[in-house]
C-alpha positions in Angstrom: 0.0 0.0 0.0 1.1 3.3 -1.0 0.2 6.4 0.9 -0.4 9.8 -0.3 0.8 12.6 0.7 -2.4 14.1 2.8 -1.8 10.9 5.0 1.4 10.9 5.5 0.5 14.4 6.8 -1.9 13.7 8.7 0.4 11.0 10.8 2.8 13.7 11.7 0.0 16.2 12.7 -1.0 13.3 15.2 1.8 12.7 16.2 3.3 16.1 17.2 -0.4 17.3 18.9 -0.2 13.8 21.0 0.1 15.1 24.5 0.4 13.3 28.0 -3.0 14.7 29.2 -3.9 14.7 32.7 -6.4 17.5 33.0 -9.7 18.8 31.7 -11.4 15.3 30.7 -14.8 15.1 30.3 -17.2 12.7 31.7 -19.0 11.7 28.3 -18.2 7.4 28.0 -15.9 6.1 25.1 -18.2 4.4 22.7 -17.3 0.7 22.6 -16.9 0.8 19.2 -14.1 3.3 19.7 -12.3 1.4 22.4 -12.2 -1.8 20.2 -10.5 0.6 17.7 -8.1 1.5 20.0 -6.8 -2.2 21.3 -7.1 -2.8 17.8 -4.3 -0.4 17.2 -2.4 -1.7 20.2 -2.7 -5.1 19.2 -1.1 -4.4 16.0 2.6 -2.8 17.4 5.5 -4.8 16.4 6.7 -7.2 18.8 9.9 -9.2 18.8 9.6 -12.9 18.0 5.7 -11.6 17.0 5.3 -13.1 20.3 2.4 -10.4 21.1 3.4 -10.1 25.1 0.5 -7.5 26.2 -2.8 -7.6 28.1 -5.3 -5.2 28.2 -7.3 -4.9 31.3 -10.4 -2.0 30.5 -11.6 0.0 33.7 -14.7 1.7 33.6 -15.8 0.8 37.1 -15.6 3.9 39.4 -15.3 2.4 42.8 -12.0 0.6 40.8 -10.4 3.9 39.6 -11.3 5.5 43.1 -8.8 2.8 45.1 -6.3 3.4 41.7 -6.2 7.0 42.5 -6.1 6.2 46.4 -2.9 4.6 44.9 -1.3 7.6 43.0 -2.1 9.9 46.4 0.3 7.7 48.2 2.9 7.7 45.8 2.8 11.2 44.9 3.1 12.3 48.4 6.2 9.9 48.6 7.3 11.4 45.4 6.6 15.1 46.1 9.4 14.4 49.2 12.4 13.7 46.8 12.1 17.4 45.7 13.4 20.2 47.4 12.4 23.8 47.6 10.6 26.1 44.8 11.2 22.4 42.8 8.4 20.9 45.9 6.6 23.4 45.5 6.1 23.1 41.8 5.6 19.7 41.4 2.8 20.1 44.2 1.0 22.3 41.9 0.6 20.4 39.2 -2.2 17.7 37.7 -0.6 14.9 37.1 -3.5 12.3 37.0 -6.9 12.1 36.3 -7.6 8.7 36.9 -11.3 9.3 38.4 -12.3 12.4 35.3 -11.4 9.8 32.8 -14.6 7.5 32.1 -11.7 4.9 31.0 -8.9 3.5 32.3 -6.5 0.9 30.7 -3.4 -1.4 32.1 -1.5 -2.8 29.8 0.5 -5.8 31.3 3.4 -8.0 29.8 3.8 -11.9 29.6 7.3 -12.5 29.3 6.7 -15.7 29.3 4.1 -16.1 26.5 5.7 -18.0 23.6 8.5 -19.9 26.2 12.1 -19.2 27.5 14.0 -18.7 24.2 12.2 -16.0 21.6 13.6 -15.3 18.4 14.9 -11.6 19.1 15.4 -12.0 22.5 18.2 -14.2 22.8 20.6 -11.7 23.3 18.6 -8.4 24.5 15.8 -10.2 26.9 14.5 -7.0 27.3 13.0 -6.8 24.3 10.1 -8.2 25.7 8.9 -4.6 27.3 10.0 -2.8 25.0 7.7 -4.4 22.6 4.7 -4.2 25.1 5.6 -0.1 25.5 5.2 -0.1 21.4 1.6 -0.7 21.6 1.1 2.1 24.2 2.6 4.0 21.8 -0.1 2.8 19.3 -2.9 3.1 21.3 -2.1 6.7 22.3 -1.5 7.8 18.6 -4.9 6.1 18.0 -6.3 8.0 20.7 -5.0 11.2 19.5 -6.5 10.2 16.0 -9.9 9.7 17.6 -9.8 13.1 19.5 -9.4 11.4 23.0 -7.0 12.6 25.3 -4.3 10.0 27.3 -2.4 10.1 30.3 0.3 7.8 31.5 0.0 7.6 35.2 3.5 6.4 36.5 3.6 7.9 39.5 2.1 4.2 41.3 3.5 1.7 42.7 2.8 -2.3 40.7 1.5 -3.6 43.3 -1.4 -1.2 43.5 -2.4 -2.7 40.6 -1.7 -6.0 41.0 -3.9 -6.4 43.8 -7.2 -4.1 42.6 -7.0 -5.8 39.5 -6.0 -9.1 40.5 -3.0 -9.5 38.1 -1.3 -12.5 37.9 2.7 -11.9 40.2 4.3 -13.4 37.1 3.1 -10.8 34.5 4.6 -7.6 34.5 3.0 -4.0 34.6 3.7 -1.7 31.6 1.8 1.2 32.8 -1.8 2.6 33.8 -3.4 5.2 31.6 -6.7 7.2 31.4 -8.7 8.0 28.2 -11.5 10.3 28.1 -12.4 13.1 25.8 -11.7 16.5 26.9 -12.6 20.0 27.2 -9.3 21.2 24.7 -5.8 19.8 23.4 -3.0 21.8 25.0 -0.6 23.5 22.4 2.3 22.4 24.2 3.0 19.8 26.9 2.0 20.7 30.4 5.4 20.5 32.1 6.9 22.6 29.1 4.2 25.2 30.2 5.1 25.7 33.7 8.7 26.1 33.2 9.4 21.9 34.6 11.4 21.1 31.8 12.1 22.7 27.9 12.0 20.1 25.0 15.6 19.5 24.0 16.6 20.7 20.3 16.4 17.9 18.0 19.7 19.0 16.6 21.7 18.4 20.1 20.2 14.4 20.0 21.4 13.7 16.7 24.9 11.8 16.0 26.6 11.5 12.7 28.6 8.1 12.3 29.9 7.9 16.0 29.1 9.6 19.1 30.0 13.5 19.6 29.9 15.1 22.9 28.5 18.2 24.5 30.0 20.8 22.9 
């Protein structure tokens, strides 16, 4: 298949208006039809060994997000500690969740185990493995973008949280947790570039020609 130009566009317009959104979601439910959509796209990431290593676990429940976001309270609070200063008092102020204003929550889990011990691919980088379970997140958040729903990857939670509301088998492991919703607007620019957290680095001072090349 070859594509034209006007998709090819529209790809990169997805993909540089894709934000990590954890704010102004509204309460109007995902159609199923556009959920199914959306593990569709996940489904389909690469994986090494095309051993397909994810699970998708879909939260609607509220009393389930409500002991997910008692969860993130702890760990944030643990979290907000490791800062110091103006830094605290920054990182207080800002949204990083919004696991109860989502109407949907998914956690996308990894079974290393799926297709045995030895998987063409991983033989010599075993970690392989996640990295081809963090491929569909990226999928399913580009297909969220595409569907004008907003995502937010809460990682500020400890496993085990999870493990236990969702009753996850010990022996998978957890790629993330992340809420979907629609929302009130699409920020021009990512939150933490807004507030002054961080600026994006210039693409220019992450690219190496032939070897690597220090700081200059």
């Amino acid at each position: 298949m070859h594509f034209q130009a006007h998709q090819r566009d529209a790809l990169y317009d997805i993909i540089f208006n894709r934000r990590d959104v954890r704010r102004d979601f509204l309460p109007t439910p995902v159609p199923e039809d556009v959920v199914q959509r959306l593990l569709t796209a996940a489904h389909h990431a690469p994986s090494v060994g095309f051993m397909q290593p994810w699970d998708f676990i879909v939260i609607k429940n509220h009393a389930t997000r409500a002991k997910i976001k008692n969860g993130f309270l702890s760990a944030n609070e643990a979290s907000a500690q490791m800062f110091e200063g103006e830094r605290q008092t920054l990182y207080r102020s800002l949204k990083l969740e919004g696991i109860e204003e989502a109407p949907l929550g998914i956690c996308i889990t990894c079974d290393r185990s799926r297709t045995g011990n030895v998987v063409l691919g991983r033989t010599i980088k075993p970690e392989m493995d996640l990295y081809s379970a963090v491929c569909a997140v990226q999928n399913l958040w580009l297909a969220a973008r595409a569907e004008n729903l907003g995502m937010g990857w809460v990682s500020i939670l400890e496993d085990q949280v999870l493990y236990d509301t969702l009753n996850i088998p010990e022996h998978l492991d957890i790629i993330g947790y992340f809420c979907i919703g629609y929302v009130k607007a699409f920020q021009a620019s990512p939150d933490l570039e807004q507030v002054g957290w961080q600026n994006r680095r210039s693409l220019e001072d992450a690219i190496h020609y032939e070897s690597w090349q220090p700081d200059s």
